[in-house]
C-alpha positions in Angstrom: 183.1 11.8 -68.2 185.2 9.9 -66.1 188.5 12.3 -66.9 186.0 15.1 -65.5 185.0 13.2 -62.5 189.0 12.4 -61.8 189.8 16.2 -62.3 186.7 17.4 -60.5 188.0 15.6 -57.4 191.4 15.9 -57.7 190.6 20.1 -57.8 188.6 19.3 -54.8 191.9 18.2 -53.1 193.9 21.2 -54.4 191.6 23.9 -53.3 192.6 22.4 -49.7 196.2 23.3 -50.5 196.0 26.6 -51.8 198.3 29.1 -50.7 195.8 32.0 -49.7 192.3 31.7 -48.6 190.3 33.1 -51.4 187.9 35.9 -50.6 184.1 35.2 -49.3 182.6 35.3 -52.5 184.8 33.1 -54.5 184.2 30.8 -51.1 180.5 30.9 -52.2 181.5 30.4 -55.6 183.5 27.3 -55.1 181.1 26.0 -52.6 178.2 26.4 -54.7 179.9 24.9 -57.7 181.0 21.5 -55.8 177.6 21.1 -54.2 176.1 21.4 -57.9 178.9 19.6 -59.2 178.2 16.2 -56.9 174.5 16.5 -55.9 172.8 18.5 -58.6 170.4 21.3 -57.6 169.6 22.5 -54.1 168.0 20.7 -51.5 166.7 20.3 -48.5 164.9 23.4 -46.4 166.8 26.8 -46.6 168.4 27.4 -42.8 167.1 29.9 -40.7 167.3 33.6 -40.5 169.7 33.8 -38.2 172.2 31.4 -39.5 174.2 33.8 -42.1 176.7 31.4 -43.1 174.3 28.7 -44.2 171.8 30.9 -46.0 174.8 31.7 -47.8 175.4 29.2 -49.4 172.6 27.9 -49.4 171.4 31.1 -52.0 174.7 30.9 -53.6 173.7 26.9 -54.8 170.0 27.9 -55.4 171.5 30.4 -57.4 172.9 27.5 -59.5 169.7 25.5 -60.3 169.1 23.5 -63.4 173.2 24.0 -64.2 174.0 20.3 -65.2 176.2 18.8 -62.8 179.1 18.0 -65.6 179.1 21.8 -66.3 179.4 22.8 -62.8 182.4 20.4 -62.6 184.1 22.0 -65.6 184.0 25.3 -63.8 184.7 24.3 -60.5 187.6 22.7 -61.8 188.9 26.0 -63.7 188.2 27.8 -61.1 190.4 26.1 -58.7 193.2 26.5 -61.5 192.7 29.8 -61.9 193.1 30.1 -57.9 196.8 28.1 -57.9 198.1 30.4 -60.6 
């Protein structure tokens, strides 16, 4: 658990270093996989209508719920990999 928790946050650095912006949707995917990674499922009232960004990801981590936070690490953490190649 502990290697996770060290690769989980050292793919949290990298993904600030890559050498392209990934797309929108692998944005959400990333974002929704870190959130469920460190906090565990959603919380907190969804924004409002009008605020696209946040309802984003907002749905994309909702989308996430009851995923155990070690498994959303793993995936963030392949993901980001995957992104470097």
């Amino acid at each position: 658990m502990a290697d996770l928790k060290a690769d989980f946050q050292k793919a949290s650095k990298d993904v600030m270093d890559l050498a392209e912006r990934p797309d929108n949707d692998t944005m959400l995917r990333l974002y929704a996989l870190y959130k469920q990674g460190s906090e565990g499922d959603v919380s907190g009232p969804k924004p409002g209508f009008f605020d696209f960004v946040g309802t984003a990801k907002y749905e994309a981590w909702e989308k996430l719920a009851g995923m155990k936070p070690e498994e959303a690490m793993k995936k963030y953490v392949a993901l980001v990999k995957t992104l470097r190649n």
